[in-house]
GUMAR-799403 format. One line per 10 residues: their letters; for each residue x, y, z of C-alpha. Coordinates in steps of 0.2 Angstrom, whole numbers, plus 5000, padded with zeros to 4 digits. Example, Ala and Ser with C-alpha at 12.3 -4.5 7.8 and 13.67 -1.06 7.14 Angstrom:
<atoms>
as> 5062/4978/5039  5068/4995/5036
</atoms>
This chain:
<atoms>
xxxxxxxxxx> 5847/4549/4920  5856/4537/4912  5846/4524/4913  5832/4537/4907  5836/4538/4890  5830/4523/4881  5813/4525/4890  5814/4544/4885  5818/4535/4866  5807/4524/4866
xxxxxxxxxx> 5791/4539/4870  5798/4549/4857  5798/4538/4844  5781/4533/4849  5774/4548/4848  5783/4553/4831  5778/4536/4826  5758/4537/4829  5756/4554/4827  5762/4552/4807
xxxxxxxxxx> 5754/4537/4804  5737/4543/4812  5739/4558/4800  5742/4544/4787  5728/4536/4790  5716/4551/4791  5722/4558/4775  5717/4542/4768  5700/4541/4775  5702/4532/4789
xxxxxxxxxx> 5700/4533/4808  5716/4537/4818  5715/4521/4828  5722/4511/4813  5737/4523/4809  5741/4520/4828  5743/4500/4829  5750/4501/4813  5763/4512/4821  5764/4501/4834
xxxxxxxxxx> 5769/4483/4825  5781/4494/4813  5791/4501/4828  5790/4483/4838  5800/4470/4835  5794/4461/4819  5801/4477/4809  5812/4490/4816  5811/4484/4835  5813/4503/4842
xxxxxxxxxx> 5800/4497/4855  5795/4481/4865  5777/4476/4871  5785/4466/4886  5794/4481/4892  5786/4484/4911  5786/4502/4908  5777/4504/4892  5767/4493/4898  5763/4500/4911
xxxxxxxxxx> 5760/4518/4903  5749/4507/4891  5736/4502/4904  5737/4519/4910  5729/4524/4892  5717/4512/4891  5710/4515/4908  5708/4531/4901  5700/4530/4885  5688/4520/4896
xxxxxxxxxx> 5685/4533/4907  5684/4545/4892  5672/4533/4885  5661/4532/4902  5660/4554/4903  5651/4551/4885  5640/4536/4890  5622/4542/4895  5614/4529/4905  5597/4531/4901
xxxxxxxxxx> 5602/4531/4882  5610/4515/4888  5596/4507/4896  5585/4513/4882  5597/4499/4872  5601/4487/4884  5591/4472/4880  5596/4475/4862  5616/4474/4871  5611/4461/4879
xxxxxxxxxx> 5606/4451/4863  5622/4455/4853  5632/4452/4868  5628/4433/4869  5626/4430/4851  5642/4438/4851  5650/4428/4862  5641/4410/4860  5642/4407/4841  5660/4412/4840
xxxxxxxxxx> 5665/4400/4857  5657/4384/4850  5661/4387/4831  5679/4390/4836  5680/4375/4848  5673/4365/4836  5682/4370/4821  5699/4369/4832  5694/4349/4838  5691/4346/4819
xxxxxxxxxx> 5711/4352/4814  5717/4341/4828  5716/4352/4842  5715/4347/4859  5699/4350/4871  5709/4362/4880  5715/4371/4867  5701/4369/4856  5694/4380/4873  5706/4394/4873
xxxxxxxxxx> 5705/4396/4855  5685/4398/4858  5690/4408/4871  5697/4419/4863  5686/4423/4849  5671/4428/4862  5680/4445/4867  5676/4461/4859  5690/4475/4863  5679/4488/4867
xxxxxxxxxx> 5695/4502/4869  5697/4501/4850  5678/4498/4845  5673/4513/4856  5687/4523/4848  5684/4522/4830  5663/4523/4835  5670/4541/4842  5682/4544/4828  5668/4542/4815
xxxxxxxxxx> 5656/4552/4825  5644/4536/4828  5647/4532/4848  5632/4542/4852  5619/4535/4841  5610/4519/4846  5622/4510/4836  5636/4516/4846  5626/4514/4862  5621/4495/4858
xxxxxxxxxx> 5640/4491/4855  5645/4500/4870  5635/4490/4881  5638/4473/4873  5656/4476/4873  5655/4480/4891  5645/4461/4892  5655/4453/4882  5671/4456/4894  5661/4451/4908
xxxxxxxxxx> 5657/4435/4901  5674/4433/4894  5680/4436/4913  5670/4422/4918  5674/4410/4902  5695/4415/4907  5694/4409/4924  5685/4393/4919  5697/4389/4906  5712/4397/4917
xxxxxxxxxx> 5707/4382/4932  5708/4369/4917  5722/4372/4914  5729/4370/4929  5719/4355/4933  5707/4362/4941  5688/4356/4940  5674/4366/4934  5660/4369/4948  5644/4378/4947
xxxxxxxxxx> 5645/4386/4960  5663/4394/4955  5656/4400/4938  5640/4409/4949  5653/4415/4960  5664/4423/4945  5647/4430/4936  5640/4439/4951  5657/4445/4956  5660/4456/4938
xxxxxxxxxx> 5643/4459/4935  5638/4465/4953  5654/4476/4953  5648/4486/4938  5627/4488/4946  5634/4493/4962  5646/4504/4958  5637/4515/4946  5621/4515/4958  5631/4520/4973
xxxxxxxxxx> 5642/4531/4965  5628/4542/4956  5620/4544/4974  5637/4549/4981  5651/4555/4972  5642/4571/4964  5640/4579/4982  5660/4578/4982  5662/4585/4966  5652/4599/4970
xxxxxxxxxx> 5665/4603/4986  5680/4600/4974  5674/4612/4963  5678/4627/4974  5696/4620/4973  5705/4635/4966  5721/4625/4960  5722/4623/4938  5717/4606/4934  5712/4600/4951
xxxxxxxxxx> 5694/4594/4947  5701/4583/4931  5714/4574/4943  5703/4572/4957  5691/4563/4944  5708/4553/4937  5711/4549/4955  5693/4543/4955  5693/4532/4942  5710/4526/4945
xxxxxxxxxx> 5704/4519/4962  5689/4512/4954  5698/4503/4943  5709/4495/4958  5693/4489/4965  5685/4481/4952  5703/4470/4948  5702/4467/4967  5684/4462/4967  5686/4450/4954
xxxxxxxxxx> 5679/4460/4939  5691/4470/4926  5701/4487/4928  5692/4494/4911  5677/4488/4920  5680/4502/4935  5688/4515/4922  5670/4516/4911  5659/4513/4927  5670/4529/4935
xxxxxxxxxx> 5667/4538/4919  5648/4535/4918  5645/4540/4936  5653/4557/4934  5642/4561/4917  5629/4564/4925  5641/4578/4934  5639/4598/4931  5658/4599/4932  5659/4586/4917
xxxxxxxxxx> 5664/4597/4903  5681/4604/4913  5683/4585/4919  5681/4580/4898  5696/4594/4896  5708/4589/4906  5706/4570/4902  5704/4574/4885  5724/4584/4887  5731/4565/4896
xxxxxxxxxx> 5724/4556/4883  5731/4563/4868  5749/4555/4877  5742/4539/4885  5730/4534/4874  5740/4531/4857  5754/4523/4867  5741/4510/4871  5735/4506/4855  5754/4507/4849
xxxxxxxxxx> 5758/4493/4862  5745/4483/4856  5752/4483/4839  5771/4481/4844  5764/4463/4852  5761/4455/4834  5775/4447/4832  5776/4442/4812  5787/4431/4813  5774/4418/4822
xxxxxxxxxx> 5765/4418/4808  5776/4409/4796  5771/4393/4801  5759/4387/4788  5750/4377/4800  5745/4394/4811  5744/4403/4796  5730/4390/4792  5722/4390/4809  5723/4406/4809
xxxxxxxxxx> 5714/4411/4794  5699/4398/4800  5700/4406/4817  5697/4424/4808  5682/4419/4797  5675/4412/4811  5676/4427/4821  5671/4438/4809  5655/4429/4806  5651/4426/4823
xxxxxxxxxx> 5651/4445/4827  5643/4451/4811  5628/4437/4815  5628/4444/4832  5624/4463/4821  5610/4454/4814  5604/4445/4829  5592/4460/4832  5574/4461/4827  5563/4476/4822
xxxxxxxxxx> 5579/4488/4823  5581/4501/4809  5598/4504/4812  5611/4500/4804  5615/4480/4807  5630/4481/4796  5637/4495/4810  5634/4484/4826  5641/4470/4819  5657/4477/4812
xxxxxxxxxx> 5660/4487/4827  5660/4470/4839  5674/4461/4828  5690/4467/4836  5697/4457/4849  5713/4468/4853  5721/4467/4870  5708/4456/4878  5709/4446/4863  5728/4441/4866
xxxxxxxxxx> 5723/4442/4887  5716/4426/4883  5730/4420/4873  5745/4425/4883  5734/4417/4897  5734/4400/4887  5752/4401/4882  5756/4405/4902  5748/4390/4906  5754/4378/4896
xxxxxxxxxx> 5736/4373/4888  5743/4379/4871  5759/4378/4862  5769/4393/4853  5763/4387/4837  5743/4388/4843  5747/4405/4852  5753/4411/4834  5738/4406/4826  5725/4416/4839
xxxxxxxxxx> 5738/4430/4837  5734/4429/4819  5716/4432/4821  5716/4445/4834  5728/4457/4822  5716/4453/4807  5701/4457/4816  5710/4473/4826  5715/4478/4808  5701/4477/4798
xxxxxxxxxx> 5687/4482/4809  5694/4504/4808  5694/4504/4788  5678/4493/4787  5669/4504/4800  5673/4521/4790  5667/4513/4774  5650/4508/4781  5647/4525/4785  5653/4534/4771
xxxxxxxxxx> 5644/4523/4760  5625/4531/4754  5619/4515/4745  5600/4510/4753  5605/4494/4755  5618/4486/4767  5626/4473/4756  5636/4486/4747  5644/4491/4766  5654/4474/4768
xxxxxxxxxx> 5661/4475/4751  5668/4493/4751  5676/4488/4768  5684/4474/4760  5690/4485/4746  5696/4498/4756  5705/4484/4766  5712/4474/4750  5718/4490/4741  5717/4504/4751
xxxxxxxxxx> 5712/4513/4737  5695/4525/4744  5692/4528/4724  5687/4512/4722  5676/4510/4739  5667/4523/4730  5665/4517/4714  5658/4502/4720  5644/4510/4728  5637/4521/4714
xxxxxxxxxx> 5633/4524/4697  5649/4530/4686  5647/4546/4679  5658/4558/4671  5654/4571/4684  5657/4562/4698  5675/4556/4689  5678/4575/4689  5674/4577/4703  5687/4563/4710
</atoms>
C-alpha cells in the first residue's frame, strides 16, 4: 500500500487537474480536449512536475484511454457513411501525408540537416492523431457529418501510411536497406489487418453478442465488448499494424450491433477515467525546457508552418465538395502521440540528436494546441465565406479572447455589443 500512494496521487491530481481545466476550457468556448493537454504539461515536468510521461503505469493507464476512445470512436463510425467518403479520405489521406514528407525533408536538408534526419522530421509531419481529431469532431458535434467521416478515414490512412514510412525509416537507422519487397510487405500487413478484420468480424461477432446478451450479470455485455476490442487490438500490434488500428476496427464491427447502445454506456462510464488520463499524458510529455534552444525553437517553427500547410492543402485537395474545406483541413493538423511516436523512435535510434527531437516536439505541441480552439471557431463562425474561419481561429489562439473571434466575423452593431 505503501508503494500505492504516489500512483494513487498522481490519479487524483490528474483527475482534479483535467476536470478543472476542461471546465476552463468549455466556459471559454472551447472543446474539452484542450483543457485536458493543457492540464497535462502544467502537471508534468516542465511546471509543477506532480506527474511523469515516462512513468510505466501512467503510461500504461494511457494507452488504456486511447484504445478506448478509439473503440468509442468506431461504435460511432457507420461504415456505409464511410464508404460513401472514402475515396474523398483516401485523397486527403495522401495529400496529407506526401506534401508535409517532402516539404519537411527538404526544408530540414536546407537548415543543415542530415538525410536521416531530414527523414524523421518528414516523418513525423505525415501523422495525423486521429484520438485528439476524433475528439474535438465529437466535442463540437461534427464527427458525424461528412466532414467528420472524411477526417475519420483519412486519419485512419494516414497511420497506416505512417506505419509503413516508420519501419522504413526505423531500418535506416539501424543500417538497414530499404527493399520493395519490405515496404509491400509493411503496406499489406496494416492495411489487410483492418479489411479483414472488419469483414470477418461483422459476419461473426454479432451471432455472439446475440448469446451474451442473455447474460444477466450488470455490465456484462460492455466488458465482454472491452474484452473484444482489447484482443483486437493485441492482434493488430502482433500482426504488424497498430493497437488503435484494432481498437476502432473492434468499435466499427459492433455498430452495426443491437446491443450497441448498452455497449456505448458502459464504455462511455470507463472513458470518463481513461480517456483524459490519456490526453493528460500526452501533454505531461512537452518538455519546455527543450525548447530554449534557438536553434529548435527555429526548426521548430518552420517544421510547424510546414505542417499546418500541408494538412490544410490536403482540406482543399477535394473537388466538387460543398462541405466545409476549412473543417477537414483543420481537423488533420494534430500530430499528438503518433506524432512524438515517430520522434521518440528517432531519438531511440540515434538518427536524431536531443536538440532535433526538441524541435519536432515543438511542432507536434503547436499543432496539438491549436487544432481544438481553431476547430470550435470554424464552426461557430456564420460568415459565407471560409477565409474568415482561419483568422477567428488564430485570434482565438493569439488572445483567447472569444469577443474578438466574433467581432471579427460580423458587422459591429450596437445591439450585438449589448448583446456581448
Amino acid at each position: 500500500m505503501h508503494d500505492l500512494a504516489p500512483l494513487l496521487l498522481s490519479l487524483a491530481a490528474l483527475i482534479i487537474g483535467t476536470k478543472l481545466m476542461a471546465e476552463v476550457s468549455q466556459r471559454f468556448g472551447q472543446p474539452a480536449v484542450l483543457g485536458e493537454l493543457i492540464a497535462g504539461v502544467l502537471l508534468g515536468p516542465s511546471v509543477l512536475g506532480l506527474i511523469s510521461a515516462e512513468d510505466e503505469v501512467l503510461s500504461a493507464l494511457a494507452g488504456i484511454g486511447v484504445l478506448v476512445l478509439l473503440f468509442e470512436i468506431g461504435l460511432h463510425t457507420d461504415m456505409k457513411a464511410l464508404r460513401k467518403v472514402g475515396g474523398q479520405a483516401t485523397t486527403v489521406a495522401v495529400v496529407g501525408v506526401v506534401l508535409p514528407f517532402v516539404a519537411g525533408f527538404y526544408a530540414t536538408k536546407a537548415m543543415g540537416f542530415s538525410q536521416i534526419e531530414s527523414l524523421v522530421a518528414g516523418a513525423a509531419l505525415t501523422a495525423t492523431s486521429i484520438g485528439i481529431s476524433a475528439r474535438v469532431l465529437r466535442d463540437i458535434d461534427r464527427l458525424d457529418t461528412d466532414e467528420g467521416q472524411i477526417v475519420l478515414g483519412a486519419a485512419v490512412l494516414d497511420d497506416l501510411i505512417g506505419l509503413v514510412i516508420l519501419s522504413v525509416v526505423a531500418g535506416l537507422a539501424a543500417g538497414e536497406g530499404i527493399t520493395a519487397l519490405g515496404v509491400i510487405r509493411t503496406s499489406g500487413l496494416a492495411i489487410g489487418f483492418v479489411a479483414i478484420a472488419i469483414a470477418v468480424g461483422s459476419f461473426a461477432v454479432p451471432p455472439i453478442f446475440r448469446v451474451l446478451e442473455r447474460l444477466r450479470s450488470t455490465g456484462a455485455l460492455g466488458l465482454f465488448a472491452l474484452a473484444f476490442a482489447f484482443s483486437l487490438a493485441t492482434i493488430a500490434e502482433v500482426s504488424g499494424s497498430a493497437m488503435i488500428v484494432g481498437a476502432l476496427a473492434a468499435g466499427v464491427v459492433l455498430h452495426s450491433t443491437p446491443q450497441r447502445t448498452e455497449i456505448e454506456r458502459s464504455v462511455t462510464q470507463l472513458g470518463y477515467f481513461f480517456v483524459p488520463i490519456f490526453f493528460a499524458v500526452v501533454g505531461a510529455s512537452v518538455d519546455l525546457r527543450a525548447l530554449s534552444d534557438p536553434r529548435a525553437l527555429k526548426v521548430g517553427a518552420v517544421l510547424t508552418v510546414v505542417g499546418i500547410l500541408g494538412k490544410l492543402a490536403s482540406g482543399f485537395a477535394l473537388r466538387n465538395f460543398e462541405g466545409n474545406r476549412w473543417l477537414i483541413g483543420v481537423a488533420m493538423i494534430p500530430r499528438g502521440e503518433v506524432g512524438l511516436i515517430f520522434a521518440q523512435v528517432g531519438l531511440t535510434t540515434g538518427a536524431i540528436a536531443a536538440g532535433e527531437f526538441g524541435a519536432i516536439m515543438l511542432m507536434v505541441v503547436a499543432t496539438t494546441l491549436i487544432t481544438p480552439p481553431w476547430l470550435s471557431a470554424i464552426t461557430r463562425t456564420k460568415a459565407k465565406s471560409n477565409a474568415p474561419a482561419l483568422f477567428d481561429g488564430l485570434s482565438d489562439l493569439v488572445s483567447g479572447v472569444r469577443k474578438t473571434a466574433r467581432r471579427a466575423t460580423k458587422p459591429v452593431s450596437r445591439d450585438s455589443i449589448k448583446d456581448e
